[in-house]
C-alpha positions in Angstrom: 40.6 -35.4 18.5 38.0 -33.1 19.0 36.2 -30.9 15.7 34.3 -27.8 16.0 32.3 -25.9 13.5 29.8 -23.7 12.7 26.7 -23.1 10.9 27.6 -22.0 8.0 30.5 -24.8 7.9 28.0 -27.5 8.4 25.9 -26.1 5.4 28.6 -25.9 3.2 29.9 -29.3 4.5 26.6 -30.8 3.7 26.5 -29.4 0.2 30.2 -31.4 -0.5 28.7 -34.8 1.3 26.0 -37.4 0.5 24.2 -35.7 3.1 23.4 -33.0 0.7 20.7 -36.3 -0.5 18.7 -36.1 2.4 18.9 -32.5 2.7 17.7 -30.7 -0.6 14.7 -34.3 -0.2 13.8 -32.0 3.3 14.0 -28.6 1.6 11.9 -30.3 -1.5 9.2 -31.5 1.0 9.0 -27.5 2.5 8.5 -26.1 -1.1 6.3 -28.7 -1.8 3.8 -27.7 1.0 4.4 -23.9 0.3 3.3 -24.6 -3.4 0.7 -26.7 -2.3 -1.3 -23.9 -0.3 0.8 -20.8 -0.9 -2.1 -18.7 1.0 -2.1 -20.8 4.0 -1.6 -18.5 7.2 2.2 -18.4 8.3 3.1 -17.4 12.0 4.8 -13.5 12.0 8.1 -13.4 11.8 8.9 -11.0 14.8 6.2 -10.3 17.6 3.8 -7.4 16.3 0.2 -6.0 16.4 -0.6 -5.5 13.0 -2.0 -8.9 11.2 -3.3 -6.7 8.3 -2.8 -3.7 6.3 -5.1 -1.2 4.9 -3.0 1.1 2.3 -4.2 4.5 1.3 -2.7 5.4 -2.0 -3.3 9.0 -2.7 -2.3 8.8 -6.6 -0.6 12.0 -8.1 1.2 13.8 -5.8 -0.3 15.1 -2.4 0.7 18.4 -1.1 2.4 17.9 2.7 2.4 21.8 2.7 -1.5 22.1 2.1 -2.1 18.7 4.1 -0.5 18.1 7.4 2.8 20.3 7.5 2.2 24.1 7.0 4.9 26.3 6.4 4.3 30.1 7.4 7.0 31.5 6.2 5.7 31.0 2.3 3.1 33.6 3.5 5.6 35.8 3.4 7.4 35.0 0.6 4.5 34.1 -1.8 5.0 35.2 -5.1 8.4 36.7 -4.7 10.2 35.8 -8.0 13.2 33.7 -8.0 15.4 31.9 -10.6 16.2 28.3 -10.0 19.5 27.2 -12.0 19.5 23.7 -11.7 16.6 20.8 -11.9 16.1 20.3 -7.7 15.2 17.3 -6.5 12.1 19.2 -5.3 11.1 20.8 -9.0 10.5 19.7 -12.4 12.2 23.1 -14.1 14.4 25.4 -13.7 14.8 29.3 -14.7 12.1 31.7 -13.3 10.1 30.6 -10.4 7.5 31.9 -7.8 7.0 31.0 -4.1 3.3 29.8 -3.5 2.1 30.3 0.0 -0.9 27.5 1.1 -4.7 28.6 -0.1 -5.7 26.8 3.5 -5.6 27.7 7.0 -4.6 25.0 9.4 -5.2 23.7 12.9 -3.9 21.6 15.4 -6.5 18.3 16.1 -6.8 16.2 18.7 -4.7 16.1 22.2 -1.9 15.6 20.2 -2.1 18.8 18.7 -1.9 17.2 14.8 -1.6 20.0 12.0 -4.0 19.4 9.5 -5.5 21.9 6.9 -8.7 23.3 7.6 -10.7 20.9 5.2 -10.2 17.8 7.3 -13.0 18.3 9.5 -14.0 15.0 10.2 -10.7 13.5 10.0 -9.6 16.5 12.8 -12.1 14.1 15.1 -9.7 10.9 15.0 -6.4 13.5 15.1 -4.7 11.4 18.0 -5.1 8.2 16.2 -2.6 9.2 14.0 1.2 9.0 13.9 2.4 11.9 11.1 5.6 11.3 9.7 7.5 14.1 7.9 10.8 13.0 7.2 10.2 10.7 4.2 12.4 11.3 1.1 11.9 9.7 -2.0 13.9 9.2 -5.4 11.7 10.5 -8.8 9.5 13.0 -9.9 8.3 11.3 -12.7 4.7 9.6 -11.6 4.9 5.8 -13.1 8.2 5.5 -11.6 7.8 7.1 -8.3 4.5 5.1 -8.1 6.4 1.7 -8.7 9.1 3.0 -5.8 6.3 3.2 -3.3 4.1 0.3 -4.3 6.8 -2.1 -5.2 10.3 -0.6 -4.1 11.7 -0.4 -7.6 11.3 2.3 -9.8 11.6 0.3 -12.8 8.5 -2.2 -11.7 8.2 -5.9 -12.2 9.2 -6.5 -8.9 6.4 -7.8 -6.2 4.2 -4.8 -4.5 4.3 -4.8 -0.6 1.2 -6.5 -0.7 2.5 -9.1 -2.4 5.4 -9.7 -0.1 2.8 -9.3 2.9 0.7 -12.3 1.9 4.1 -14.6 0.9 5.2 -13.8 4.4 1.9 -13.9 6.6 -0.3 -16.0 4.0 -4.1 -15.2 4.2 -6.7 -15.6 7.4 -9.8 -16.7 4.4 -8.5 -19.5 2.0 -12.2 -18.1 -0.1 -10.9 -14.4 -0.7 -7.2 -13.2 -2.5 -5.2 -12.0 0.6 -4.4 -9.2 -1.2 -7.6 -7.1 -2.7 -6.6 -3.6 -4.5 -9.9 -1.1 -4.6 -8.8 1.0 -7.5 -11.5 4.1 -9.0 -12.3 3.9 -12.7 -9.2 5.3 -14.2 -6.0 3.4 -12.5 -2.8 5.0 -11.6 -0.3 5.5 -13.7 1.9 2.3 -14.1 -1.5 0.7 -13.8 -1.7 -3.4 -12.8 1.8 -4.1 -12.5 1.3 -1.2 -9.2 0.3 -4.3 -7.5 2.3 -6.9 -9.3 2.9 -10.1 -8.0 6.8 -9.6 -9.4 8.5 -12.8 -9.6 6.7 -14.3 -6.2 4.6 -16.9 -7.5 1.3 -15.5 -9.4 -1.0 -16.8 -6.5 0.2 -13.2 -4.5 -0.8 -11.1 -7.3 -3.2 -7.8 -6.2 -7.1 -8.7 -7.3 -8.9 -5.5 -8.2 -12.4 -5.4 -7.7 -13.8 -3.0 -10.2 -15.6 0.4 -8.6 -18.9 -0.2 -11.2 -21.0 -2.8 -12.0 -19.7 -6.1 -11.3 -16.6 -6.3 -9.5 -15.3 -9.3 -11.0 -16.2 -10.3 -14.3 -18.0 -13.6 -14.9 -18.5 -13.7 -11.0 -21.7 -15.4 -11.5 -21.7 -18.7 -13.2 -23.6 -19.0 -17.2 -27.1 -19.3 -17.3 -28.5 -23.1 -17.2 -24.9 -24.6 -15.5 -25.3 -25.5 -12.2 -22.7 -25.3 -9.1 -22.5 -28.8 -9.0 -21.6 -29.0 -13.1 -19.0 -26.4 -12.5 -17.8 -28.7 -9.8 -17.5 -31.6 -12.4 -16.2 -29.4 -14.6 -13.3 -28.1 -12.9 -12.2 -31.7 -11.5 -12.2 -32.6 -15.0 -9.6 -29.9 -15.5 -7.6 -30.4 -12.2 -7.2 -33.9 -13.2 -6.1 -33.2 -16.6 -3.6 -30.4 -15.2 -2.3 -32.8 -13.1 -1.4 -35.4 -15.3 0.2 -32.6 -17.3 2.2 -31.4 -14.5 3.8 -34.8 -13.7 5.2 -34.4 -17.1 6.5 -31.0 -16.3 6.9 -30.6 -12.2 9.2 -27.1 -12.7 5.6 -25.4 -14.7 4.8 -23.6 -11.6 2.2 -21.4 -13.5 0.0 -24.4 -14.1 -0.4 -24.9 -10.2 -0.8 -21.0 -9.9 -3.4 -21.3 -12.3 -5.5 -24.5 -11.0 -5.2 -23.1 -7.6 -6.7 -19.6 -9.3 -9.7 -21.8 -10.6 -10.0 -23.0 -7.7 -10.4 -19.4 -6.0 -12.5 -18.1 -8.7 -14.9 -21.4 -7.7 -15.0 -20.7 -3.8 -15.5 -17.1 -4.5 -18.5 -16.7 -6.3 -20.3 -18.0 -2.3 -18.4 -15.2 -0.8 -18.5 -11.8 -2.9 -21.9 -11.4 -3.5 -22.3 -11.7 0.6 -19.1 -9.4 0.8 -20.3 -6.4 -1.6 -23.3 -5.9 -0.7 -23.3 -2.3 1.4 -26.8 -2.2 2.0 -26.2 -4.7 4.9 -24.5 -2.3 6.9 -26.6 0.3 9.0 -27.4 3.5 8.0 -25.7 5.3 10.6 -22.1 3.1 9.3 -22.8 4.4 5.6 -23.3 7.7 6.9 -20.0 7.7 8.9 -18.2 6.6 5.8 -20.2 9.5 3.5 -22.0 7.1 1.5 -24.2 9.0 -0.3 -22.5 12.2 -1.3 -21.6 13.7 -3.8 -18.1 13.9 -2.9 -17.4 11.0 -0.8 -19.7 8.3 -1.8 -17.1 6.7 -4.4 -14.3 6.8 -2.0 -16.3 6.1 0.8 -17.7 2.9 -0.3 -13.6 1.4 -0.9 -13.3 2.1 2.3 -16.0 1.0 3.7 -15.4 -2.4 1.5 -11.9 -2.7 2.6 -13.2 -3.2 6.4 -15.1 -5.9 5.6 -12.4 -7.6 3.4 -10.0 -7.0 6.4 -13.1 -8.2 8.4 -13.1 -11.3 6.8 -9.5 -12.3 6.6 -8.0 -10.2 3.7 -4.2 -9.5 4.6 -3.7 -6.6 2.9 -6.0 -4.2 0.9 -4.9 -0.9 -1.1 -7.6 1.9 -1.6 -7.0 4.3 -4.2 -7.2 7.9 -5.1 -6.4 9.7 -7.8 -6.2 13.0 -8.9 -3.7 14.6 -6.6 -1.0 16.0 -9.6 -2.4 19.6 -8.7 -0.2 22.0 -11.3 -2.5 24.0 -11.6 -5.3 25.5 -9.6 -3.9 24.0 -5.9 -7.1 25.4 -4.1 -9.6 24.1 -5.5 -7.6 20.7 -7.2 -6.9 20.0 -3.5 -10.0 21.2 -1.9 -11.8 18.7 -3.5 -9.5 15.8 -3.2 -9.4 16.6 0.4 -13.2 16.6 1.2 -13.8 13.4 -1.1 -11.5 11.7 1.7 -12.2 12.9 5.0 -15.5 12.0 6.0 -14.6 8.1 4.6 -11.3 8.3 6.4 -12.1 9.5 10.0 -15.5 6.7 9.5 -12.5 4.1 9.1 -10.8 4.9 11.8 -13.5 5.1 13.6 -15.2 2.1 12.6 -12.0 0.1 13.1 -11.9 1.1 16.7 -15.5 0.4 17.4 -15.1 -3.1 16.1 -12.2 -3.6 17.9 -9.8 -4.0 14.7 -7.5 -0.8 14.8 -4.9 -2.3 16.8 -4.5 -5.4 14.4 -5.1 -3.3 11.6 -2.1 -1.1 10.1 -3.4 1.8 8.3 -0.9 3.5 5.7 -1.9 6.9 4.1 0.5 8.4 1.2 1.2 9.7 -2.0 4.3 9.1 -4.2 5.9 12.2 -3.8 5.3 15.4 -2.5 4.6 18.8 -3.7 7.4 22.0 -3.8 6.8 25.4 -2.4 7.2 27.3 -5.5 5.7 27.2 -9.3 6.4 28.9 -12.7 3.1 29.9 -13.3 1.6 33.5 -12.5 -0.7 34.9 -13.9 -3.0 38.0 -12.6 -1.3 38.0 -9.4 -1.9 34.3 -8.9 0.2 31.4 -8.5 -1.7 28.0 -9.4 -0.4 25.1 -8.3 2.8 22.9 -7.5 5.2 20.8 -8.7 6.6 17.4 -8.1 9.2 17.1 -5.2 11.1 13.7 -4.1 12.8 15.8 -1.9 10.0 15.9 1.1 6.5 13.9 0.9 3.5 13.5 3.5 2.7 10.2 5.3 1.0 9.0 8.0 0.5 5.7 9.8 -2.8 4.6 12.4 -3.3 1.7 14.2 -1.3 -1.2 14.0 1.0 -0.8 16.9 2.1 2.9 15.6 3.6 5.5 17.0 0.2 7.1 17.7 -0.5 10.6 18.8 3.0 11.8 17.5 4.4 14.1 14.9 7.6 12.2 13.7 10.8 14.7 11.6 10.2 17.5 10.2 10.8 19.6 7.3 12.8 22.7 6.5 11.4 26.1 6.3 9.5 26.1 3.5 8.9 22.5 2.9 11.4 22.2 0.2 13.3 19.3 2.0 13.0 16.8 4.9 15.6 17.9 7.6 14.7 15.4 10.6 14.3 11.8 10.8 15.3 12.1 7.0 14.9 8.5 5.6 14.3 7.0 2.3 11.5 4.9 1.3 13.1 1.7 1.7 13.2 2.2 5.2 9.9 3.0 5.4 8.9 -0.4 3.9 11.1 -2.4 6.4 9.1 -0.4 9.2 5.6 -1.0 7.6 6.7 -4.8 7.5 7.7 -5.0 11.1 4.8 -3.7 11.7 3.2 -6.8 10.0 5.5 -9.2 12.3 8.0 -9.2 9.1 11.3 -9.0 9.0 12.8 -7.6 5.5 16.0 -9.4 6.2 14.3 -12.7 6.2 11.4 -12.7 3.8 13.1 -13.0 0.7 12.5 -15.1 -2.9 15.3 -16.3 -4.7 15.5 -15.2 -8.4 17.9 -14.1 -11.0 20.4 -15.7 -9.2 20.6 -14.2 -5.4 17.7 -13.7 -2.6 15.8 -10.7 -3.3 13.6 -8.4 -0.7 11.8 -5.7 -0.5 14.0 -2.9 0.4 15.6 -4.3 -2.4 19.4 -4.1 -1.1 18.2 -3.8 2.8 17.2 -0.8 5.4 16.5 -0.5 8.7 13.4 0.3 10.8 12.3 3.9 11.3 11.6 3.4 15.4 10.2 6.5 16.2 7.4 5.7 13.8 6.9 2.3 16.3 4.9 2.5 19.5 
């Protein structure tokens, strides 16, 4: 008599068996060398160029309409009053409202032919390096929670930030450095720390910040009069104690998060000095990265930082941005903001395809939301600013295996609203992770009771945004 069966069949079979013995021991043995080195590199899930990430979080709010997607026809309705009767996706009030037409004048870049507002001069250099996407749609105007949709995929937070996920999926390339560095300015985004929260992946995949002044990381040097070799002895001391601890208590997985952490900390005081220190870079790299002015010498230094983390082996490394959330005062909120980021961007770019690193490098630029084409402020004859709209946001992708050279959906008229290519931002995280060699459907954590993911309930791929 002859039995067939399936997969699934033999799965279930071995869960109603003995053999279920033998098999959770195998599945026991995996964890155990996951937990063991948790950062160790992993092999990509699905072919792809990208092996790291550099994200670009423009915190507050960008403007697509006064950044890479102009819309003429506000010129000639700009401050014609109109009443809004219900709260649109696209503003935060109803009642009287006025149509703002953009402060800028725009271009087309590169071969390409890449809008882009007249204050990206340097960034109008590298215009065919980039693949804009205009169809992106996300799901709250409120910042905190439209921050933790981008960075995390849940509005709420608490869950694990995509740079999280990317180093539980692809591990880390230096076993001395965090696979996951976040460059934040003084003043952190709303939501702040939990914007690159390890979630419930084990802590070891938590964002480190390195801090903009001063020392990056606190206590990075050791205290006067104790030695390398005494902190050595010291922390053996510890591991051994931890250890013995542990064996009481094998489920404690914070206590092997936490010697592991010592360990970093330990192996990291050899490599940040080395790794911070800008002044080893030419002067002609520090200029291309506006080092040195007024505008773009804060932003240009993250970014100059994150290419030598990514250098180095860092996975994935978020550079911040703030003060987008232009209400008020659009043309000269924005005109700064926009020259504080140029110069450092296009050096990036740039210096990532000298080096030879763009096509392994995946480089994400975005906001949380975008802007609307209308305000309920005039006053003189003059509207200021912009409000919060979910309803159609600016992003853009280089490197990385991309769909370079391309504008991607569009938006309608007046910006109010994606209309091509419309897709939420859950696909747009399943395309940045098979960009990565991940596949959303497969890199998942149990917890609170079913496998969890990124996309949170699953998406698929946006493939014109994929070379």
């Amino acid at each position: 008599m002859v039995f067939s069966t399936n997969r699934r069949e033999l799965l279930y079979g071995l869960g109603a068996t003995l053999g279920t013995v033998a098999f959770n021991a195998l599945l026991r043995a995996e964890g155990s060398k996951e937990l063991a080195d948790p950062l160790s590199p992993k092999p990509q899930q699905i072919p792809a160029k990208a092996e790291a990430c550099i994200f670009l979080m423009m915190a507050g709010g960008p403007s697509h309409i006064d950044t890479f997607d102009p819309k003429p026809k506000l010129d000639s309705l700009h401050l014609k009053e109109f009443q809004r009767q219900d709260k649109f996706a696209s503003a935060m009030a109803s009642g009287k409202r006025y149509f703002v037409k953009s402060p800028f004048r725009f271009r087309k870049a590169g071969q390409a032919g890449i809008d882009m507002c007249e204050h990206f001069s340097h960034l109008a250099g590298v215009a065919d390096e980039l693949c804009v996407y205009r169809g992106c749609v996300a799901e709250s105007i409120d910042h905190p929670t439209a921050m933790y949709h981008m960075n995390t995929g849940n509005r709420f937070g608490g869950d694990p930030a995509v740079g999280a996920w990317t180093t539980y999926g692809l591990g880390s390339l230096n076993q001395n450095l965090p696979g996951f560095i976040v460059l934040p300015e003084v003043s952190y985004p709303q939501g702040g720390a939990a914007n690159w929260s390890n979630g419930f992946l084990p802590a070891q995949f938590q964002g480190t910040t390195l801090r903009p002044t001063g020392t990056p990381i606190l206590d990075l040097e050791p205290p006067a009069g104790v030695t390398r070799r005494q902190q050595r002895k010291n922390l053996d001391l510890l591991a051994d104690l931890n250890r013995r601890h542990q064996s009481r208590h094998p489920r404690h997985d914070e206590l092997q998060a936490r010697m592991d952490n010592y360990e970093l900390a330990f192996r990291m005081q050899t490599q940040v000095p080395e790794l911070i220190d800008l002044s080893q870079e030419t002067e002609q790299t520090q200029n291309m990265y506006g080092m040195g002015g007024e505008l773009t010498d804060g932003f240009g230094r993250r970014c100059l930082l994150a290419r030598r983390l990514v250098e180095r082996g860092v996975r994935f490394v978020q550079v911040y941005s703030v003060g987008w959330d232009s209400h008020d005062y659009i043309e000269r909120s924005h005109r700064r903001r926009i020259q504080s980021i140029d110069r450092p961007i296009a050096g990036l770019l740039r210096d990532l395809k000298q080096r030879g690193m763009l096509e392994k490098t995946l480089v994400v630029w975005c906001g949380e939301f975008g802007r609307s084409p209308d305000n309920g402020q005039r006053r003189g004859g003059v509207a200021y600013g912009r409000d919060h709209n979910a309803a159609a946001m600016p992003f853009w992708l280089a490197g990385g295996g991309c769909n370079a050279g391309h504008i991607i959906g569009a938006t309608d008229e007046i910006g109010e609203k994606a209309a091509d290519v419309v897709h939420p931002i859950r696909d747009l995280h399943v395309t940045l992770l098979r960009l990565l060699g991940l596949d959303d459907n497969k890199l998942t954590y149990f917890h609170g009771g079913r496998f969890k993911q990124l996309s949170q309930t699953g998406g698929e791929a946006i493939e014109e945004l994929i070379a």
